[in-house]
N, C-alpha and C positions, 0 to 999 in steps of 0.2 A: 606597241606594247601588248602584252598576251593577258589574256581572263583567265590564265590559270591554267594547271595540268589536275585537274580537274574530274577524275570517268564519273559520268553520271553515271548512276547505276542500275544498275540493269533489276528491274522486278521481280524476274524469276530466279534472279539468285537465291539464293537461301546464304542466311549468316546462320550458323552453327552458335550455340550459347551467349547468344546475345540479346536476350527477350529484354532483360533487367536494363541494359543499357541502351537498347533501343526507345525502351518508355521515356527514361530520362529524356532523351536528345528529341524524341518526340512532342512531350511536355512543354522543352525548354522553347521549341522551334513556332507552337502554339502559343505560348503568353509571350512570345517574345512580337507573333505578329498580331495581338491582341494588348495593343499601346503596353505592353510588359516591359517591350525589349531586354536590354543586356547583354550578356555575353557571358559562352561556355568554350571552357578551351578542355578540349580532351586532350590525354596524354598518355602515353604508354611506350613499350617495346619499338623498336624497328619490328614490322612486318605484324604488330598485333593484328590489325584489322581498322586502323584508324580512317585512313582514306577511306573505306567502305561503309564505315557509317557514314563518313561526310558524303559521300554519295547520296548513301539511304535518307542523309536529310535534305539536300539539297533535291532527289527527288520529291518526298514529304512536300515539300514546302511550293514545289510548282504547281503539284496537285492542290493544293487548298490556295493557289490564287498567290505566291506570293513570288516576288520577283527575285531572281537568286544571280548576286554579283559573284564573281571567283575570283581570285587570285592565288597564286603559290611562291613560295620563296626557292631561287635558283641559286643556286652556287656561282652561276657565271655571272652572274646580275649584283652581285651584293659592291661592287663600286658605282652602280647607277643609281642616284640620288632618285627617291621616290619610284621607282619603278614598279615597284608592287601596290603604290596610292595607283598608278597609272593605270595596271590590269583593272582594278578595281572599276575608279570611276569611268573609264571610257564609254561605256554600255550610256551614260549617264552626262558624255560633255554637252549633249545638246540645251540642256539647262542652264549651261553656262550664262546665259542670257538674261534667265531671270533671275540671279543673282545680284546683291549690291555691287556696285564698282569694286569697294575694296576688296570682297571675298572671291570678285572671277579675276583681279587682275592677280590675286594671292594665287590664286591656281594655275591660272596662265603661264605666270613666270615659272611656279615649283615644278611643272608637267612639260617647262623646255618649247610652248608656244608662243611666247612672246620672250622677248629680251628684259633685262627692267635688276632694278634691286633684288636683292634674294632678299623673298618673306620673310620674319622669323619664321621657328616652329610654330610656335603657338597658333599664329596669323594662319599658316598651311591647314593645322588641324581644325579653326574656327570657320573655315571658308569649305574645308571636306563636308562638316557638321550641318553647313548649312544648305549643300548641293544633294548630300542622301536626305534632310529632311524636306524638303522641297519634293525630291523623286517619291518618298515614302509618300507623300499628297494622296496619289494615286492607286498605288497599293502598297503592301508590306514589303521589308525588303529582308534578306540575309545575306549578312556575307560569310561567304564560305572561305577561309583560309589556308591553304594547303600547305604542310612541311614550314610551318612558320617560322620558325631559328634562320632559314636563309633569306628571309626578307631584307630588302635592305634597311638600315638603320633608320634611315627618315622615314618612312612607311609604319616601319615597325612602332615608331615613338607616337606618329600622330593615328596610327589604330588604338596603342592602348591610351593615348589620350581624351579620345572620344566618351564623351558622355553619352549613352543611352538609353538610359534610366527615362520609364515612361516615355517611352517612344515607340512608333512602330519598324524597329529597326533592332535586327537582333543581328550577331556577331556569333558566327564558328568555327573556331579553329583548333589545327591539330599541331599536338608537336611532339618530339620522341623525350624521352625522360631524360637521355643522357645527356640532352641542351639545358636541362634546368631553365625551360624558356618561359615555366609555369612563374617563376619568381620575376616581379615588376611586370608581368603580361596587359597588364593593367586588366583581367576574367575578374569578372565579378563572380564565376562561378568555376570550379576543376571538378572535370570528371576522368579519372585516371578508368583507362581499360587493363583491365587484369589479361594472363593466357586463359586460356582456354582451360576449362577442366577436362578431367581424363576423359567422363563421357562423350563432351561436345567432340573432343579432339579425335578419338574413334570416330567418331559418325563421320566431321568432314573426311578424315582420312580416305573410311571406304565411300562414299560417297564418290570423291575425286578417281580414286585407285580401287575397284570393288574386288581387282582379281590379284591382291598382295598377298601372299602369302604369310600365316601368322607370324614365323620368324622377322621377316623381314617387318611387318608390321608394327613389333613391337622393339624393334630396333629403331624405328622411325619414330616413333612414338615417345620414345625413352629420349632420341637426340632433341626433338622438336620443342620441347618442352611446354609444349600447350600454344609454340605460337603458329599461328595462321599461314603466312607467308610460306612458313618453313616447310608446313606439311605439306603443301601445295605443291611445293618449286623441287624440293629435295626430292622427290620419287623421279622428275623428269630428267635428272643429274643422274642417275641409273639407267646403264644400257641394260640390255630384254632379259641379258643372261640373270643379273642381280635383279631383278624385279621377279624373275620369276623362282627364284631362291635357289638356281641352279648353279651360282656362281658365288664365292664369299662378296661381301658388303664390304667397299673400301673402306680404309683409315681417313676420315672424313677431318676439314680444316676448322677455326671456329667458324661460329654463326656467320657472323657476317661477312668476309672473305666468304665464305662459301656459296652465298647469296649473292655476292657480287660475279662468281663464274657461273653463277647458274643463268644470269639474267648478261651472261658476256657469250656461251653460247645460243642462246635464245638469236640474239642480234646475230651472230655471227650466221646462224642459219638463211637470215634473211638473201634474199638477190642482190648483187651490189646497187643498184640501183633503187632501196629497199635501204639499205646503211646509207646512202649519200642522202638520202632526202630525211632521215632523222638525223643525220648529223648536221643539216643545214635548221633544221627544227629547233634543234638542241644551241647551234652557237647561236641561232637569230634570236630565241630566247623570247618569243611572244606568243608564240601557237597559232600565228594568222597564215590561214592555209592562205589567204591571197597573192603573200610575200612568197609563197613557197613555190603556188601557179607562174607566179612571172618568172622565174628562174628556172626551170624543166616545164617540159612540153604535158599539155593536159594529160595523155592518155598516161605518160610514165608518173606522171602524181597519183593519176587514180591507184592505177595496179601496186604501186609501191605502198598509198597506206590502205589496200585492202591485203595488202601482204603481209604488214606490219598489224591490223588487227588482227588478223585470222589466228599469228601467232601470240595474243595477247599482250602485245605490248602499249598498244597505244589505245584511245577511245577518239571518234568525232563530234561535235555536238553536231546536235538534227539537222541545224540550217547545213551543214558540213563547212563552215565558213572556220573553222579553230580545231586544231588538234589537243592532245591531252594525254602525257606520258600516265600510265597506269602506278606508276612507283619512283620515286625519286633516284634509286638507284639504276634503273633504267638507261637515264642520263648518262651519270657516268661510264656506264658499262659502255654506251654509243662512243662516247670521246674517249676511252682507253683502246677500242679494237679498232680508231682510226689512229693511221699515218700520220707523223709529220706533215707531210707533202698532203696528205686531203685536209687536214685540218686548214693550211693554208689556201689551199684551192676553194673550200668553203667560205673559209674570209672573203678573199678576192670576190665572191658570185656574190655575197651579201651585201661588198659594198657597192656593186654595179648597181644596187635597188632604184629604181628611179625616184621612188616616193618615199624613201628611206630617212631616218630620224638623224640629222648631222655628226650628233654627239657618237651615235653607232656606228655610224658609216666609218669616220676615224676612228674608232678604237677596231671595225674589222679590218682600214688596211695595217695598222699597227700591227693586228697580230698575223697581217698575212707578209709581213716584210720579212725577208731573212738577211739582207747587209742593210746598211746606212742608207737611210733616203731622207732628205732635207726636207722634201716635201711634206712627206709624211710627220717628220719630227716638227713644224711648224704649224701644219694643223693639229698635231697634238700639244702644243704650246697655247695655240688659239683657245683650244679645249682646257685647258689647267686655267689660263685665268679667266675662262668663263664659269668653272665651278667655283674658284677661287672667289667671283661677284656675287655667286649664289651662296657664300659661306659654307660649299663643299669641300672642308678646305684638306680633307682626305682625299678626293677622287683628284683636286689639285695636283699633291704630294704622286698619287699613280701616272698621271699625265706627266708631268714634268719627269720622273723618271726615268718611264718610256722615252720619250721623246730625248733626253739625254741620252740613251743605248742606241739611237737611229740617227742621232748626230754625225755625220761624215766631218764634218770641221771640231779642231780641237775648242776653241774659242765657245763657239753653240754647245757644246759638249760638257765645255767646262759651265758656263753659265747656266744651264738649263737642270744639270747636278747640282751645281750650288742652291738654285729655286728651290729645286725638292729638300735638299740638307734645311736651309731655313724655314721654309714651313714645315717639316718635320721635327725642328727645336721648338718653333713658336707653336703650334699647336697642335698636332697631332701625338705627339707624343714618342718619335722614331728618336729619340734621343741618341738610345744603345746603334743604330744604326748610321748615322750621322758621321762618323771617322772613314765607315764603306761610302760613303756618298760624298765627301771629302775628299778621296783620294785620288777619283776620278776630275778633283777639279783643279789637281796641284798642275801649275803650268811646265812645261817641259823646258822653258828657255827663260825669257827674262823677270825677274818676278814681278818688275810694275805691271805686266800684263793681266795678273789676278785679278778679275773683276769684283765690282763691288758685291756683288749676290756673297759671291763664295768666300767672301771676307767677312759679308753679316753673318753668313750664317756660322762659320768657324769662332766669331767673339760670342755669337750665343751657343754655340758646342761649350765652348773655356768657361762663360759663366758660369752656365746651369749645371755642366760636371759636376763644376769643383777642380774639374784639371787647371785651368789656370786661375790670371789674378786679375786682380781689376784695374790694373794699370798696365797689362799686358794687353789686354782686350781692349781697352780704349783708347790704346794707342795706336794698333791694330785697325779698329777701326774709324778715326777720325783723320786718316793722315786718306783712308779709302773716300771716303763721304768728301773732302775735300779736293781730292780727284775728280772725283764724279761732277761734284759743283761745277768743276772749271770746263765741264767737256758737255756739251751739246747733246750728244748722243747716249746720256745717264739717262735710262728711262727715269720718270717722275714718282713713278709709285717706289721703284727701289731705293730712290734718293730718302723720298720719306721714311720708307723702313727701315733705314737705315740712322735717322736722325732718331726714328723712335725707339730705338735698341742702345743708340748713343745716352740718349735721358734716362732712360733705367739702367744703364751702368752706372751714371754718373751718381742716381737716386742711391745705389747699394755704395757706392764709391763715398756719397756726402763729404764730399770737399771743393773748395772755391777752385781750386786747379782744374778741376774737372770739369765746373757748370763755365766757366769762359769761354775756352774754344767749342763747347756746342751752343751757346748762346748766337757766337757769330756766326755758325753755320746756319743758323737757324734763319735769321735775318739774308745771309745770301738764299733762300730757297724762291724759286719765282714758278708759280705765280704762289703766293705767301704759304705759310705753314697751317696743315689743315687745324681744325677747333681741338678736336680730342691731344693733338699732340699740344699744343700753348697750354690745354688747360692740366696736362700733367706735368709742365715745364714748371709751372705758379701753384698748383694745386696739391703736386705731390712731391716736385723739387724742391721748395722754400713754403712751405703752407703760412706759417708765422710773416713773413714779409710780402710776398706775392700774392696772396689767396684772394684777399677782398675786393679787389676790383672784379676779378673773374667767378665769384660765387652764384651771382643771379645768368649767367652765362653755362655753367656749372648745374646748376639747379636744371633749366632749359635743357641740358645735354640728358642728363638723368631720366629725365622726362619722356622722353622718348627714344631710351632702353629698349620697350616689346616693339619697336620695328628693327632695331642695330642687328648687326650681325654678332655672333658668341666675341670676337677680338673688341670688338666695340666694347661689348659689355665688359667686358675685363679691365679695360682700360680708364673706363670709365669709373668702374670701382676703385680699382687703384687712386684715380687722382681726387678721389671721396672718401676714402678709410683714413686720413687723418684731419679732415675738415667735419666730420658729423653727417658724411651723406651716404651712412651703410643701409641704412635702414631704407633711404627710399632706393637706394640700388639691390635693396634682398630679392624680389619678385622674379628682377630679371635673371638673379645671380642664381637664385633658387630651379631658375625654371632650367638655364644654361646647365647646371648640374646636374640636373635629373635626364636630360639629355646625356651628357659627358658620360655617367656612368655607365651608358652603353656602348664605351670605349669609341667614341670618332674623337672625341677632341683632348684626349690626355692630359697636354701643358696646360688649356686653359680649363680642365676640370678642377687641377692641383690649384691653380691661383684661383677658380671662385672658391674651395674648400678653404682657401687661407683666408681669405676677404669673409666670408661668414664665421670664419673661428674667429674671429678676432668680432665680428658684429656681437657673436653671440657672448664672448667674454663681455662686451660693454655692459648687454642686456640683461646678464643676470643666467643665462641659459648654458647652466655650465657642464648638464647633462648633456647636453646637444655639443657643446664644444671640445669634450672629451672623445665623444664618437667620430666628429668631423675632424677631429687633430690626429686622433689615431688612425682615420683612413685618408687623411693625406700623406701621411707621414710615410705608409706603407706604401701608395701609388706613386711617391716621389723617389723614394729609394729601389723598387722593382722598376720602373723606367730609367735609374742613374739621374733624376734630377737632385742631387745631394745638396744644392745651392738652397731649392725653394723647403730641402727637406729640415734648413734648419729654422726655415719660420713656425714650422709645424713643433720641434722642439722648443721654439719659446712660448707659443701658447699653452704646452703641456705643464713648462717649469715657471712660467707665471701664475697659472694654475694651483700648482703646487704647493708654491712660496704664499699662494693667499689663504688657502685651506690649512697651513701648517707644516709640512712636509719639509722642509725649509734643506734637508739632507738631498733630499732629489733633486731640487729645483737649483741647488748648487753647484749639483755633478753636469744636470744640463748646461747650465748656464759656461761650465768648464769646457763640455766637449763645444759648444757653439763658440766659445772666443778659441779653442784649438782649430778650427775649421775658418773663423774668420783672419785670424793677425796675420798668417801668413801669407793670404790671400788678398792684403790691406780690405776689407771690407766693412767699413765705419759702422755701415748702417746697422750690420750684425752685434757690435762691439757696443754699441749703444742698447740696442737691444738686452746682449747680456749683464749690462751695467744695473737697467729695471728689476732685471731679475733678484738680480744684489739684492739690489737695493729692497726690492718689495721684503726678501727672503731676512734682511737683517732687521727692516720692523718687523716683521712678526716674530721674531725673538727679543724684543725689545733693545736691540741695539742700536738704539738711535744716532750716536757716533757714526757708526760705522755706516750705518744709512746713509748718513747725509755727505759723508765724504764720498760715497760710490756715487750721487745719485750727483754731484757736482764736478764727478770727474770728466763727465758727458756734458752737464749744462750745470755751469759757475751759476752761483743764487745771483740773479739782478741781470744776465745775460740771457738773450733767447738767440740761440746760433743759427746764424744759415746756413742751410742745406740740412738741415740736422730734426727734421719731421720727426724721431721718435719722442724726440725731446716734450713734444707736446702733452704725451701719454705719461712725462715723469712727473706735472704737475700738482699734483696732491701728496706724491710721496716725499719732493722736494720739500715743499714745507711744511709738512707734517713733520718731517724729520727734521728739519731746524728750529724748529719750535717745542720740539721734544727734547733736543740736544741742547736746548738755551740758547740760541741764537734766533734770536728776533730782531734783531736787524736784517739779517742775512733775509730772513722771510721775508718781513716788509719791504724789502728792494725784489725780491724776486714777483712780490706782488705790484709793486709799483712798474715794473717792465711790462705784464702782461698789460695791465691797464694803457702803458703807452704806445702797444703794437695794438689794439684793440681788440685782444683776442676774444672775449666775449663775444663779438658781432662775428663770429667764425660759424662757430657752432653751437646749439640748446646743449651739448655735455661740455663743452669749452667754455659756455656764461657761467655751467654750475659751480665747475670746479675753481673756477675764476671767482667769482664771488663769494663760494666757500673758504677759499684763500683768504679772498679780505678778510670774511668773516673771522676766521683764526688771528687773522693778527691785528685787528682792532681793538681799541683802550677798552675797559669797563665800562664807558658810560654808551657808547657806540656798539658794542658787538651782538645784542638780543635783536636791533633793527636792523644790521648787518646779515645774521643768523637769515631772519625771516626771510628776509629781502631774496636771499637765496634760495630757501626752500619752498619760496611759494612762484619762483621763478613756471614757467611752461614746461610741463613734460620732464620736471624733474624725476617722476619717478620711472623714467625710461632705464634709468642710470642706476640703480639700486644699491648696487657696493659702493658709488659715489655716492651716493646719497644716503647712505647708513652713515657711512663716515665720518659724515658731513655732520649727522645728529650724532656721532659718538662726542663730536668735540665740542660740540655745542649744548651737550648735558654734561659734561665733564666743566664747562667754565661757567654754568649753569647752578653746579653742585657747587663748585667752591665760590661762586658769589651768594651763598644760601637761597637759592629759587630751589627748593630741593625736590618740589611737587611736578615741578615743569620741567624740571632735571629728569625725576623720574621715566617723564612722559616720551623724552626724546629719547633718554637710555634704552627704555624696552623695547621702542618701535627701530631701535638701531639694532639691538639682539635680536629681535626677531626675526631682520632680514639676513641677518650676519649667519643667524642659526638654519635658516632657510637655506641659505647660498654655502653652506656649510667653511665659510670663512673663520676658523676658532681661533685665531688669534686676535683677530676684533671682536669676534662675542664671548671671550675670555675679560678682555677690559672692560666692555661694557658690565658685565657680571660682575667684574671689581667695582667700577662705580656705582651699580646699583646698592652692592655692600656697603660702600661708601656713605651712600646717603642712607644707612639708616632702613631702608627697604624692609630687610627679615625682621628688624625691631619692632616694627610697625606690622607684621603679620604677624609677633606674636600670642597679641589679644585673640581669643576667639570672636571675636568679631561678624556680625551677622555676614560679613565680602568674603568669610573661610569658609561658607556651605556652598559645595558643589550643588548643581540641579540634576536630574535624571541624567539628563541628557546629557549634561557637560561632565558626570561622571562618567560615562559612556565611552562619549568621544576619548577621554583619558585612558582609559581601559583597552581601544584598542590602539589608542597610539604609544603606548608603555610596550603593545604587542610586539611595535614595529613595522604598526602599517604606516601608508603615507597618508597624506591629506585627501588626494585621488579616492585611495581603496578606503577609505572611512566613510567621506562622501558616496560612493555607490555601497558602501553595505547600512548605510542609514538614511538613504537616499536627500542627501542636502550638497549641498554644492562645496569644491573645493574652500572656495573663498568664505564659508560660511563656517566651514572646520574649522580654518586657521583664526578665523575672530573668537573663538570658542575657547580655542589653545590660548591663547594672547593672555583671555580673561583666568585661563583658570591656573596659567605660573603663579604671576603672584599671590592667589590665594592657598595655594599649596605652599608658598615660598622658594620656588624654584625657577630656572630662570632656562633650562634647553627642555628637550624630550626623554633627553637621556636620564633625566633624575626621573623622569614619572614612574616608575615602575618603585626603584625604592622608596618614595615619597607614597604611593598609594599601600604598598605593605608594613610604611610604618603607622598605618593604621588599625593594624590587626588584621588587614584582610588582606589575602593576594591579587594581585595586579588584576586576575579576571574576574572576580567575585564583584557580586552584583553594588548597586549602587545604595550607599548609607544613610545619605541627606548630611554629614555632617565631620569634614574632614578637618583632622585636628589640624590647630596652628604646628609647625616648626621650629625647633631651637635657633 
């Protein structure tokens, strides 16, 4: 692996108008090795001068004692899992040693030295952390970062994961503005490089060119626009006649095209001999002159990179042991003025390396093959499912590809396309390309020959479209998986993938027709079916009758998430989003995400954004559920997954339907059952029933609530296979007991109690209990009430648990507890008014009327005088701040505004925020006027 393209730079250079910004980087490069650390990510133009600061500091910083690691990001490198963690820490694996087991064996495996599990992320980034603080012992470190957009993605994620903060380890890197790579870089600090101004840009000009002549000079000047590169390279792109103004000045291309021929005849000037050995530089992609010596004879290495500095293209460091392109577009320039035919002849010399890295060796004779070779396509097989271990499960999808297109057998050809088709469905996100990776696997002759690969992967093309149905695709594939069983030579892991693509159709399918024949498949699997797939058989296929044996199993899987790979993690939320186990799966799911969105794993970024939208509707986090519904929703529809695109539509129209909107949440719920009926897809059709349903109480149709919400699950029945059904219980019987059927309730409560749904989940005891509690006699339902809300971590659940207190003040009020009625009514509006749910803190507001509440605030009574403070608080939340912005501009804490607000509705007589503005001007004064000591009572 390479330390980077890197020029140290040179001393007597002079940088033109850069005093300003050399202090900064100076500054940064001093407290960073003064226990400061952190990290500055510069940014600017192509060709501003960014490399050459990172020079001037990575010089800086040798000088003052501190040790300076490199790396850069290559365009040919960006499918080599960590390769830029590798430039990095190499200077640095001799530490490996004192290391804990887990953090050297974390790197061992991520760096391709040992075989083993692939780390997670996290585990990579904690064990990087602990190998630079360990080197840092000794002296200060930086690292220097070069052209950072082309790192590769695991590199990229565990640099900006790194904590640095007070340490002796600082971080700098450069990137061009057009990568917008400054956004999630994880820099604690940006220093954008401007051009040049007109002075600086004169000076270097003549400086470089002192015998220009004015015209032409300010022709150059005019084109260059202040950037560095440009002034530099664009006067050598003029032959003697135009330099010396005796010939016109071409019609010049843009920028960068033009900078790309200027730096293509640079190279091209070179000796052939001079081009082979940078183009062997350029595919070996590490800058280790050693690799370079073993393959050409000493003297033609010397003479080639003294040929190659002289014309500036390259730098060496002092040991002369690493080379170091001067400009990233250098690079390309070398691989566009080579041939086909050298391009492949450099492969071929690279993979002869004796001491050569295996993953590279195959991917150079890959690209040095021009027909079908087996060989080849089988060590690139080897290579896919060994990324595939390491949960690279992109550089997989590149493998299996390739090695599909070097297939001479149609059979290899066809199965090794169908590899890449299915992990391109399951997780990377090639969705749109999936039908080109299909077509190469259609068989030519009989069609039981179709292998199983190419048949998983086409049932999960048909699902996740939306092109086909769920009974097309399951038939499709269980009739393949039954094949496979009966034949020896099914590999085992395809078998599985295939069983596990079987159970989530059948999960969207929810019907007993469908969980039978994958049951017995399942049972035929030898040697048994791994944990994750049993526990989303019981856990997320039937959760109501299978879930409880496998919970504490379940729990144990969860648990150890931060070592799984990202499909683990997925899986595992899945078979916990409707047992109550989101929350302890948010960490991994959260961290999986913030990965994903650096585009490697698409499918399973969209399923952890649906598994937290849905965490986050439980929890009350409904800001957060609107951001994460809205950018699944767009990720699922730009990649064609229309399937997962309509879970994202029911979180938005559940939403909706609870805030009030009940018109939206309708239409969604329309276009979701038009996407589902066709397609038989139960589980959707259930979904849109919720929506109904929730959309018809908050209109107060409780009729028609309850007949939607029974369309899906009869009061007294809990159906199998039918998991959403879990999610309908509060509005089932809130809507039968609303509609006057209390029977109906009471059987639908006396079922939960007989499946034990309580012992499921802490939000499945509440609502279960709270059930009781609605439908217990008078003399039973305040010990019922309680029972429920003093249950554990009930306030995890806050819409359920408002709810809970709306009806529980509501049978409160009408058995005259009217004080305690009170108590539960407002602390049920307040979270109602909080969560912005107005159709529940509409009723609650009715009951509070109900009892009498404003009668009782008409006295002026000493509980109607605001305090300073608590007029205050009113004043600016009439404004329209939040609780947040109140808290920092009166410095008290969020939680301590809202007790403030709680206390001063009812003395105002008002019961949201939205009355405090006309409530404090029906006092004579306006909403910002200062505070009176004495606010009258309310009619």
């Amino acid at each position: 692996m390479r330390t980077g393209v890197i020029s140290p730079a040179d001393p007597r250079q002079m940088l033109y108008g850069r005093d300003r910004d050399l202090a900064v980087i100076a500054a940064f490069v001093d407290g960073a090795a003064d226990k400061g650390g952190g990290s500055l990510l510069i940014t600017g133009d192509a060709g501003v001068g960014k490399s050459a600061l990172l020079h001037a500091a990575a010089a800086r910083a040798v000088d003052g004692g501190v040790r300076v690691l490199r790396a850069a990001g290559a365009e040919f490198e960006g499918d080599l899992r960590f390769a830029g963690l590798h430039q990095i820490l190499h200077p640095l694996l001799d530490g490996l040693a004192d290391l804990s087991d887990q953090h050297r064996n974390a790197l061992t495996v991520a760096l391709g030295f040992a075989s083993g599990q692939a780390p997670a992320q996290h585990a990579v980034t904690g064990a990087t952390m602990a190998l630079l603080r360990h080197a840092s012992q000794a002296r200060p470190l930086l690292l220097a970062i070069d052209d950072l957009p082309w790192l590769d993605r695991g590199s990229a994620t565990v640099l900006r994961s790194l904590d640095l903060a007070a340490t002796r380890i600082g971080m700098l890197a450069v990137t061009r503005n057009d990568h917008g790579a400054h956004r999630g870089s994880g820099a604690t600090r940006v220093h954008e490089l401007a051009p040049l101004d007109d002075q600086s840009a004169a000076a270097l000009l003549t400086d470089r060119f002192p015998a220009l002549p004015p015209e032409v000079r300010r022709r150059l000047l005019a084109e260059a626009l202040g950037n560095p590169l440009t002034l530099q390279e664009l006067p050598a792109a003029l032959d003697a006649a135009q330099r010396s103004g005796s010939a016109p000045l071409p019609h010049v291309l843009p920028l960068s095209r033009r900078l790309q021929a200027v730096f293509a005849s640079r190279v091209a000037e070179l000796p052939p001999a001079g081009r082979h050995l940078l183009l062997l530089a350029v595919l070996d992609g590490t800058g280790d002159l050693s690799a370079l010596r073993s393959l050409l004879p000493d003297h033609v290495v010397t003479e080639a990179l003294r040929d190659a500095q002289e014309t500036g293209l390259i730098d060496v460091d002092r040991a002369k042991t690493r080379l170091y392109f001067r400009h990233p577009l250098i690079r390309s320039a070398v691989v566009e003025l080579s041939t086909a035919g050298e391009q492949r002849r450099a492969h071929e010399a690279l993979a002869r390396r004796p001491d050569g890295d295996e993953d590279r060796r195959t991917w150079h004779l890959a690209h040095a093959a021009v027909e079908p070779d087996e060989q080849v396509a089988e060590l690139l097989e080897q290579l896919a499912r060994r990324a595939r271990g390491r949960g690279d499960v992109a550089g997989a999808v590149a493998a299996f590809t390739r090695a599909a297109a070097l297939s001479p057998g149609r059979r290899d050809r066809s199965r090794r396309a169908a590899a890449a088709a299915y992990f391109g469905t399951d997780a990377t996100g090639n969705l749109l390309d999936v039908p080109r990776l299909l077509e190469a696997c259609r068989p030519t002759h009989d069609a039981d020959e179709t292998s199983l690969t190419t048949v998983l992967a086409a049932a999960h093309h048909l699902m996740l479209s939306g092109i086909g149905d769920v009974d097309s695709a399951y038939r499709l594939l269980i009739k393949a998986v039954d094949t496979g069983l009966s034949r020896v030579d099914t590999p085992h892991d395809v078998l599985q993938e295939g069983l596990y693509t079987l159970a989530w159709i059948s999960f969207f399918g929810a019907r007993a027709e469908l969980r039978e024949p994958l049951e017995r498949a399942v049972t035929r699997l030898t040697p048994r079916a791994p944990e994750s797939l049993a526990l989303l058989m019981s856990c997320l296929g039937d959760p109501v009758h299978a879930s409880l044996p496998d919970l504490r199993r379940l729990d144990d899987a969860v648990g150890g998430l931060s070592a799984a790979d990202p499909v683990e993690v997925i899986r595992m939320g899945m078979a916990g989003q409707y047992v109550g186990r989101l929350k302890t799966c948010r960490p991994a799911l959260q961290r999986l995400l913030e990965e994903g969105r650096e585009g490697e794993h698409v499918t399973l970024t969209i399923h952890a954004m649906n598994l937290l939208s849905r965490h986050c509707y439980e929890s009350g986090e409904w800001d957060q559920l609107t951001h994460l519904s809205g950018e699944g929703l767009r990720l699922s529809r730009r990649h064609g997954y229309h399937l997962l695109a309509q879970t994202f539509l029911h979180h938005q129209a559940l939403l909706a339907a609870t805030c009030g909107d009940t018109a939206r949440a309708e239409d969604l719920a329309d276009e979701i059952t038009r996407f589902a009926a066709p397609r038989r897809i139960q589980l959707l059709l259930t979904l849109a029933a919720e929506i109904r349903t929730r959309a018809a109480l908050g209109r107060g149709e409780y009729e028609a609530a309850f007949l939607q919400a029974t369309s899906v699950s009869p009061a007294g029945v809990l159906p199998h296979f039918q998991a959403p059904t879990l999610w309908l219980i509060p509005d089932l019987v809130e809507s039968a007991l609303l509609s006057g059927r209390h029977t109906e309730a009471e059987a639908h409560v006396a079922a939960l109690r007989r499946a034990q749904v309580p012992a499921i989940s802490d939000r499945l005891a509440l609502v279960t209990h709270g059930a009781a509690a609605m439908t217990a006699d008078d003399d039973r339902f305040v010990a019922q009430f309680e029972r429920a809300l003093a249950l554990p971590g009930a306030d995890t659940w806050p819409f359920d648990l408002a709810r809970i207190r709306l009806f529980y003040g509501e049978r409160l009020r009408r058995a005259k507890a009217t004080q305690t009625a009170r108590e539960q009514l407002n602390a049920a509006l307040t979270t109602f008014t909080q969560l912005g749910a107005s159709p529940w803190a509409d009723r609650a507001r009715s009951e509070l009327r109900a009892s009498g509440l404003a009668a009782v605030q008409a006295g002026a009574s000493p509980d109607t005088r605001l305090s300073p403070q608590q007029y205050e608080i009113a004043r600016l939340a009439a404004a329209g701040m939040t609780n947040k912005q109140i808290g920092q501009r009166l410095h008290l804490s969020p939680r301590t505004v809202g007790s403030h607000l709680y206390q001063v509705f009812p003395k105002l007589g008002i019961t949201s925020r939205a009355a405090l503005r006309d409530a404090l001007q029906e006092d004579g004064r306006p909403a910002d006027a200062g505070p009176k000591g004495t606010v009258p009572a309310q009619p």
